[in-house]
MARDOZA-739461 format. One record per residue (C-alpha): residue in one letter; x, z, y. Coordinates in nm, 3 decimals. Layout:
REC r    east      up   north
REC a       X       Z       Y
...
This chain:
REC r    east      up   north
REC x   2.619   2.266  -3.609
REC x   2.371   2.516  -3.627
REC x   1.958   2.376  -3.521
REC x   1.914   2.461  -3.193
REC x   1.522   2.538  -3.092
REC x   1.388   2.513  -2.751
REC x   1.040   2.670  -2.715
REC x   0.814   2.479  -2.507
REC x   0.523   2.592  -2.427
REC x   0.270   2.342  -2.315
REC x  -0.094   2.299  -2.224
REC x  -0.242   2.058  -2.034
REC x  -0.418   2.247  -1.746
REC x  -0.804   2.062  -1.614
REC x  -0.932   2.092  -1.267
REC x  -1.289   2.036  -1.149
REC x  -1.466   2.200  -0.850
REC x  -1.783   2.021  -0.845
REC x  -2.011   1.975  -1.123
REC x  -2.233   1.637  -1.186
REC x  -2.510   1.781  -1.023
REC x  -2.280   1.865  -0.668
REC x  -2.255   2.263  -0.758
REC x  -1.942   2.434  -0.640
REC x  -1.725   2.678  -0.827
REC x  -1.693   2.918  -0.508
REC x  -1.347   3.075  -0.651
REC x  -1.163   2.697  -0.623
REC x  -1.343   2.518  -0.322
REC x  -1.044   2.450  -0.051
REC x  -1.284   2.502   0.195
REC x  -1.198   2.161   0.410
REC x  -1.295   2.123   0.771
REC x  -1.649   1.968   0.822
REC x  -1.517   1.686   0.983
REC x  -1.276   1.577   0.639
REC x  -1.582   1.635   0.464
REC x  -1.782   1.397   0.644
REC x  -1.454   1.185   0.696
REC x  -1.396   1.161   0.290
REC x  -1.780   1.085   0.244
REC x  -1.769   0.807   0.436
REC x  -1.427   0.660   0.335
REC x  -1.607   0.666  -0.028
REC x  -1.964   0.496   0.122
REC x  -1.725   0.208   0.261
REC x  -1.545   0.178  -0.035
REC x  -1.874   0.142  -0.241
REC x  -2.004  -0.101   0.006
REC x  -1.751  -0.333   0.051
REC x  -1.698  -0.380  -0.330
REC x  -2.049  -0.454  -0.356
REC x  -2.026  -0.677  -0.012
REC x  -1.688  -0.856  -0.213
REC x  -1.853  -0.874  -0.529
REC x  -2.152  -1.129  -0.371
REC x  -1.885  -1.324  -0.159
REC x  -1.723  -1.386  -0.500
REC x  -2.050  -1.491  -0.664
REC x  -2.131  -1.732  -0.357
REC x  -1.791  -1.855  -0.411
REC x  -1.635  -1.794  -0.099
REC x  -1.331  -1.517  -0.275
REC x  -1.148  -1.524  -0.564
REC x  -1.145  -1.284  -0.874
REC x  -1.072  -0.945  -0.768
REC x  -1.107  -0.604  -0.976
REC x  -1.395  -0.375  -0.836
REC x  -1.376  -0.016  -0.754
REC x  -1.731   0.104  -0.805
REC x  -1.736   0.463  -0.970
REC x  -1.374   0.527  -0.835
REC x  -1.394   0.631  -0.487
REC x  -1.316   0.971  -0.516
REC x  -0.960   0.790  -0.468
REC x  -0.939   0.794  -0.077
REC x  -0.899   1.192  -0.145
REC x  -0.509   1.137  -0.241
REC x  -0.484   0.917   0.060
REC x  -0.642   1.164   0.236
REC x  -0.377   1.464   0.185
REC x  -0.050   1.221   0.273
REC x   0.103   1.238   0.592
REC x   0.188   0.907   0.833
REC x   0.496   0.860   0.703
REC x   0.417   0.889   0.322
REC x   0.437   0.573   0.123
REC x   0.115   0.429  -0.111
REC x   0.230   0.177  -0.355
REC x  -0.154   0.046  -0.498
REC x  -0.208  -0.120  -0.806
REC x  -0.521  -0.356  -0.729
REC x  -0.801  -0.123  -0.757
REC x  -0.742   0.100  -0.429
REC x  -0.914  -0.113  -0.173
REC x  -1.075   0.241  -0.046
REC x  -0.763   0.429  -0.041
REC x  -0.570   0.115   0.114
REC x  -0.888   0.076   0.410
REC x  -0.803   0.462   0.442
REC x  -0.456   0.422   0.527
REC x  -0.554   0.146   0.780
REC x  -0.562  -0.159   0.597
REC x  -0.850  -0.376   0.791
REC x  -1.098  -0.523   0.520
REC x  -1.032  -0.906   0.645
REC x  -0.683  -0.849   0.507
REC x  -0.876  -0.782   0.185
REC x  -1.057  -1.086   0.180
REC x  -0.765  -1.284   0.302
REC x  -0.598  -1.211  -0.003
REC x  -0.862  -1.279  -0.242
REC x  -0.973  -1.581  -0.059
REC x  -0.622  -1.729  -0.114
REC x  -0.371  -1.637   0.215
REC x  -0.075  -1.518   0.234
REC x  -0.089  -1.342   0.543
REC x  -0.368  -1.110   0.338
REC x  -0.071  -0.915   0.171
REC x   0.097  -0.852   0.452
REC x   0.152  -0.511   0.536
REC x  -0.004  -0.395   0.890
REC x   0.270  -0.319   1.112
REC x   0.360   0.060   1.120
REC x   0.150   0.153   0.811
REC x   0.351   0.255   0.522
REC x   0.105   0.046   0.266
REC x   0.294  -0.187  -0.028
REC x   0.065  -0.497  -0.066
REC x  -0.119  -0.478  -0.397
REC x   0.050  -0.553  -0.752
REC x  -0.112  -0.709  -1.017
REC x   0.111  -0.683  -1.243
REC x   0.028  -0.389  -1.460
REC x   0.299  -0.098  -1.428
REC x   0.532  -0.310  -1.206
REC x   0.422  -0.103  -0.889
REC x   0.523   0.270  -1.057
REC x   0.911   0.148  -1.022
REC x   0.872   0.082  -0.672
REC x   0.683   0.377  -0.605
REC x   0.998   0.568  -0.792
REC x   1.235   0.327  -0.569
REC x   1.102   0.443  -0.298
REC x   1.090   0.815  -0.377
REC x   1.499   0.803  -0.410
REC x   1.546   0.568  -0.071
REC x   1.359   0.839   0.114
REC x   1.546   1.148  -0.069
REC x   1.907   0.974   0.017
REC x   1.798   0.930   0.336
REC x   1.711   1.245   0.382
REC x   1.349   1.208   0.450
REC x   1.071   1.437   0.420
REC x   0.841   1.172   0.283
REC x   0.678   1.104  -0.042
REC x   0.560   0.744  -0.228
REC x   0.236   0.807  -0.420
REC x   0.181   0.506  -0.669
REC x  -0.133   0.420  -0.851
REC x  -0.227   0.296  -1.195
REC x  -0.428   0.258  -1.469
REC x  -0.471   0.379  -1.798
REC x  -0.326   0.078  -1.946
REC x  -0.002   0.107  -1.717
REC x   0.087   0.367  -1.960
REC x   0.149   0.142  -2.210
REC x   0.431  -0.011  -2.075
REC x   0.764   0.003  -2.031
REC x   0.804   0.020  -1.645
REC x   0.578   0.341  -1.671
REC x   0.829   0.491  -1.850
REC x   1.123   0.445  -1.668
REC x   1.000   0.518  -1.355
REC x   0.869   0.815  -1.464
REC x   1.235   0.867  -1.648
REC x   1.431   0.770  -1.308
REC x   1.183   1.013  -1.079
REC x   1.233   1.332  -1.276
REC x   1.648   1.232  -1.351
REC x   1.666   1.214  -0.968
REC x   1.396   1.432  -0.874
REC x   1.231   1.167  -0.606
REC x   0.930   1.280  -0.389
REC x   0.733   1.023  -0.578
REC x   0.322   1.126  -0.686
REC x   0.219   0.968  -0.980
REC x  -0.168   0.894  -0.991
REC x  -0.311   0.749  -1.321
REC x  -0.649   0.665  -1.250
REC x  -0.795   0.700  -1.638
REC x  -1.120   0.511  -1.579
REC x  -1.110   0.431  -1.995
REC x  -1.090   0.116  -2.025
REC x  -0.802  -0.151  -1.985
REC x  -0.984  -0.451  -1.998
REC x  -1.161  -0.466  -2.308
REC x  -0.925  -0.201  -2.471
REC x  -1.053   0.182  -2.476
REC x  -0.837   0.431  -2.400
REC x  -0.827   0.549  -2.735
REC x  -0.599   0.185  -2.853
REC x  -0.398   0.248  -2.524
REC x  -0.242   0.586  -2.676
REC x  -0.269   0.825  -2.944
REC x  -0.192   1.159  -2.715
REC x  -0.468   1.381  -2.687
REC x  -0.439   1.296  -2.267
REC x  -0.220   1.111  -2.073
REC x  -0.118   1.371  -1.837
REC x   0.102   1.520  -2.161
REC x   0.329   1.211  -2.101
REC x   0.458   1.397  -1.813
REC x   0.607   1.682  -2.074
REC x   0.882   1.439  -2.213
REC x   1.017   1.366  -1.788
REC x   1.007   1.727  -1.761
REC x   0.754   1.745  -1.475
REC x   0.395   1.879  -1.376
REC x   0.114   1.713  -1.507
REC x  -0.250   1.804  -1.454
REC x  -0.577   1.627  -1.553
REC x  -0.805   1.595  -1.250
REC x  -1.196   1.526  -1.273
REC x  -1.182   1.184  -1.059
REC x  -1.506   1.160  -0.973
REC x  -1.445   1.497  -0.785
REC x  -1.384   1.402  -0.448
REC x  -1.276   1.769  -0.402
REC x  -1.061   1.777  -0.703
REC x  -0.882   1.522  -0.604
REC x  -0.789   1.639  -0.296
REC x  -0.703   1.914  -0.401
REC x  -0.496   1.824  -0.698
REC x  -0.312   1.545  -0.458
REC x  -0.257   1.799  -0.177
REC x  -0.038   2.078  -0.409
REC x   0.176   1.783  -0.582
REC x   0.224   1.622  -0.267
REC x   0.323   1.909  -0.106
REC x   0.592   1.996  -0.394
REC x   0.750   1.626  -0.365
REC x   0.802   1.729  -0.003
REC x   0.927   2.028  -0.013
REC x   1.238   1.876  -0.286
REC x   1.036   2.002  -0.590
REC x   1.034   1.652  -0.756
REC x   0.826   1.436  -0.898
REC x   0.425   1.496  -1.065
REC x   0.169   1.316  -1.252
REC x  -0.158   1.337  -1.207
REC x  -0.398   1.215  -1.468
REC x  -0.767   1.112  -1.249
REC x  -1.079   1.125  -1.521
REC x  -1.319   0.869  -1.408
REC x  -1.485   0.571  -1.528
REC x  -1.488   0.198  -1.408
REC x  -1.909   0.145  -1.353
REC x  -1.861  -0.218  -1.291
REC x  -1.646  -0.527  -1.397
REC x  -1.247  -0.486  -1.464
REC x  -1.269  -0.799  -1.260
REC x  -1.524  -1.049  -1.154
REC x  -1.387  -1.271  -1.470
REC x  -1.501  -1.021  -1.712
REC x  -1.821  -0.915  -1.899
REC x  -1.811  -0.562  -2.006
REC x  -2.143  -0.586  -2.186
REC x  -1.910  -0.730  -2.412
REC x  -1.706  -0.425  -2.527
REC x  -1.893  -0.091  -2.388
REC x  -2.248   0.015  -2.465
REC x  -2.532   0.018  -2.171
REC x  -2.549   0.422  -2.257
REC x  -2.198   0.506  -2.190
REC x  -2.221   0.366  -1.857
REC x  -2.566   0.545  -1.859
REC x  -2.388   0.873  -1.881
REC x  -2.097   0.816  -1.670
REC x  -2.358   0.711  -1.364
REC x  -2.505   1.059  -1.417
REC x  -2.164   1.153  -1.285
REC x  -2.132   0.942  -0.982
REC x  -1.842   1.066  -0.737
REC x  -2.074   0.970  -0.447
REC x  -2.376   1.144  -0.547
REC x  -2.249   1.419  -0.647
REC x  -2.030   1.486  -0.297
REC x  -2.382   1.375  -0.096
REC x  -2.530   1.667  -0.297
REC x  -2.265   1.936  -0.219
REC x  -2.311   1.806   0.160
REC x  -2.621   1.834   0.162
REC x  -2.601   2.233   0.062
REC x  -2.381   2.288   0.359
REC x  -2.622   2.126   0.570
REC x  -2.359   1.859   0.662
REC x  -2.585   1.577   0.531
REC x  -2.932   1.473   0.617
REC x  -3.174   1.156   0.519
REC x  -3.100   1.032   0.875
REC x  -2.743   1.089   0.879
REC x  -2.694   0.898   0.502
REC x  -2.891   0.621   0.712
REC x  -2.707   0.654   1.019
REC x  -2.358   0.606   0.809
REC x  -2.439   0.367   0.567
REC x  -2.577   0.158   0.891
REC x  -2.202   0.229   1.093
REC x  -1.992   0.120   0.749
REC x  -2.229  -0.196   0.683
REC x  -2.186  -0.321   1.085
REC x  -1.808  -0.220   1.014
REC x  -1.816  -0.427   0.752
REC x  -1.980  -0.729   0.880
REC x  -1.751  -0.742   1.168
REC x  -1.444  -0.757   0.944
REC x  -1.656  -1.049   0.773
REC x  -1.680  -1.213   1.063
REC x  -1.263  -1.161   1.188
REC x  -1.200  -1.306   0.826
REC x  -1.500  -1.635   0.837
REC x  -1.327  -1.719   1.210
REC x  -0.910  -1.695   1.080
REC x  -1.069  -1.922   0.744
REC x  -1.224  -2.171   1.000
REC x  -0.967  -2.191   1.230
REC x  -0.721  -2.207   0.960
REC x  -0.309  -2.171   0.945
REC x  -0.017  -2.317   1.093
REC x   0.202  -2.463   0.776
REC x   0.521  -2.379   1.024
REC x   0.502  -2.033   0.907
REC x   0.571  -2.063   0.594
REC x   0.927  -2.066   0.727
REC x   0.928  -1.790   0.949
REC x   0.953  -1.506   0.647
REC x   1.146  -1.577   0.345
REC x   1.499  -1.477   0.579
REC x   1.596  -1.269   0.856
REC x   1.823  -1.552   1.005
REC x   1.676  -1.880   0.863
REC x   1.932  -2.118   0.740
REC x   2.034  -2.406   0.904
REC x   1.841  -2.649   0.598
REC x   1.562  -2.454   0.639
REC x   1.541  -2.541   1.015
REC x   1.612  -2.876   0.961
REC x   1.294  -2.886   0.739
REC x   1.107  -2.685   0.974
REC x   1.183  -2.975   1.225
REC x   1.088  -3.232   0.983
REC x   0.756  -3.098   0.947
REC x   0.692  -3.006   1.313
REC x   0.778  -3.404   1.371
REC x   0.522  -3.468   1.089
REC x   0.286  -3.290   1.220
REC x   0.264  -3.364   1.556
REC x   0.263  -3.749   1.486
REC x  -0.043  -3.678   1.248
REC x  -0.227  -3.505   1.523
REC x  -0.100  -3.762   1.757
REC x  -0.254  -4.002   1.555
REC x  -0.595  -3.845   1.449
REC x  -0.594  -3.780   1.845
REC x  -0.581  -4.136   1.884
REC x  -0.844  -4.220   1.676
REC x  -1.119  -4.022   1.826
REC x  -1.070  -4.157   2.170
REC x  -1.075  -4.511   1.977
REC x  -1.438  -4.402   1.815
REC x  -1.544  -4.262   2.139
């Protein structure tokens, strides 16, 4: 048979609209509404807060390892262009884009602090709870994607990941099931360069990782991540294509991982004290404060006056978490989820321990009216 040649033109397109030191390119700015301005600025000031607020309950002891977010907040802009109804299927380093979509913060430290109930979804909120796994999270964002499409939903599941997601298989065959079945499913690769203690440069030898979207036949764009308006941006026109039936897209976020991987590592380790150095310079917080500040949508008193409303929001979701820790949980309902209809050995057990229970507090009832 004779070679058949398919020409495929192919460039990987870049998008930034604010430059390191907060300067607009006039001819791209979507021109949002003051108040998603202010609304995204904040969202990205109580993401940077709360890491740092987690990061010193960790160190007193009080959480569990957790991955930090710091230098990737620009993240609550994809959030912030779905719709109600829209699925987000995290990895484990969206806590900003997660508190965006109304996940309360005590349900973050729940789950790092050891309970259950912290990965339980809020009731009405179309959140998955978080997946550590790396790259198990893109199939059910793909899953999801072709539930909604048979059922004839207008929805679409955006799933995050890392760099290092890439890397394995599950990547690949959700992105492979997404574009066969053309699912509204957003694909959001948050390149912050390192996996760990691997650089991105051991992770794959493609000039980006938003080319990987060429072999599933679907868009792929590389999108400055520490450009809050980018992002938005960037997430709004692939969101709105998944909705509209136009399939699946990836988009590759550039942006860089300030802190820890997780509060078990040491980065020192790996990465030179220059490199981060440079990638400061490019803070996605700083750089958005700047740009507000131009449009006279930011003030010294009004940094103060949010940074004091996200630190008392903060503290009180402390304080909902410190009182559900002291008061502590009922072992009972540990029955109540794994089935719809519990089986008649699990309610026999359930029994068991109720009688258990309520002879031990019998007793240790007893006892203090003895001491007494």
């Amino acid at each position: 048979m004779p070679k058949t040649e398919i020409d495929l033109p192919y460039r990987v397109e870049y998008l930034s609209i604010l430059d390191p030191d907060g300067q607009v390119d006039a001819s791209l700015d979507p021109s949002l509404p003051d108040e998603l301005l202010l609304k995204l600025y904040r969202g990205m000031v109580l993401g940077r807060k709360f890491d740092e607020r987690m990061l010193i309950l960790q160190r007193q002891g009080k959480i569990g390892t957790f991955a930090p977010v710091k230098g990737q907040e620009a993240q609550v802009a994809v959030t912030a262009a779905m719709e109600e109804n829209d699925w987000l299927v995290p990895s484990f380093r969206e806590t900003p884009a997660e508190i965006w979509r109304g996940r309360p913060m005590e349900s973050v430290l729940l789950l790092y602090s050891g309970y259950n109930e912290g990965g339980r979804a809020p009731e009405g909120i179309r959140t998955l709870p978080v997946s550590v796994p790396v790259g198990s999270q893109t199939l059910h964002g793909a899953g999801i994607g072709y539930a909604m499409k048979y059922r004839g939903e207008k929805s679409v599941a955006v799933t995050f990941f890392g760099d290092g997601a890439t890397s394995e298989g599950d990547f690949h065959e959700a992105m492979n099931f997404a574009a066969v079945f053309q699912v509204p499913t957003v694909f959001v690769c948050q390149n912050n360069h390192w996996a760990i203690s691997i650089p991105r440069s051991r992770q794959t030898h493609s000039k980006t990782i938003a080319q990987k979207a060429l072999a599933y036949d679907m868009p792929g764009l590389q999108v400055d991540g520490n450009d809050v308006l980018a992002v938005y941006q960037a997430s709004r026109d692939a969101i709105s294509r998944a909705r509209s039936g136009g399939g699946p897209a990836f988009l590759e976020l550039i942006t860089y991982r300030m802190s820890l991987h997780t509060t078990a590592d040491d980065p020192k380790k790996y990465r030179s004290e220059e490199e981060v150095q440079e990638w400061i310079k490019r803070d996605p917080i700083t750089r958005f404060e700047k740009y507000l500040r131009d449009k006279d949508l930011l003030s010294d008193e009004k940094i103060q006056s949010i940074a004091a409303e996200v630190q008392a929001e903060i503290s009180a979701a402390e304080g909902r978490w410190s009182a559900f820790v002291e008061k502590g949980v009922d072992p009972l309902d540990m029955f109540e989820w794994p089935y719809a209809q519990m089986p008649p050995d699990l309610v026999e057990q359930r029994e068991e321990l109720r009688r258990e229970l309520e002879a031990k507090r019998g007793k240790v009832e007893k006892d203090t009216l003895v001491r007494d």
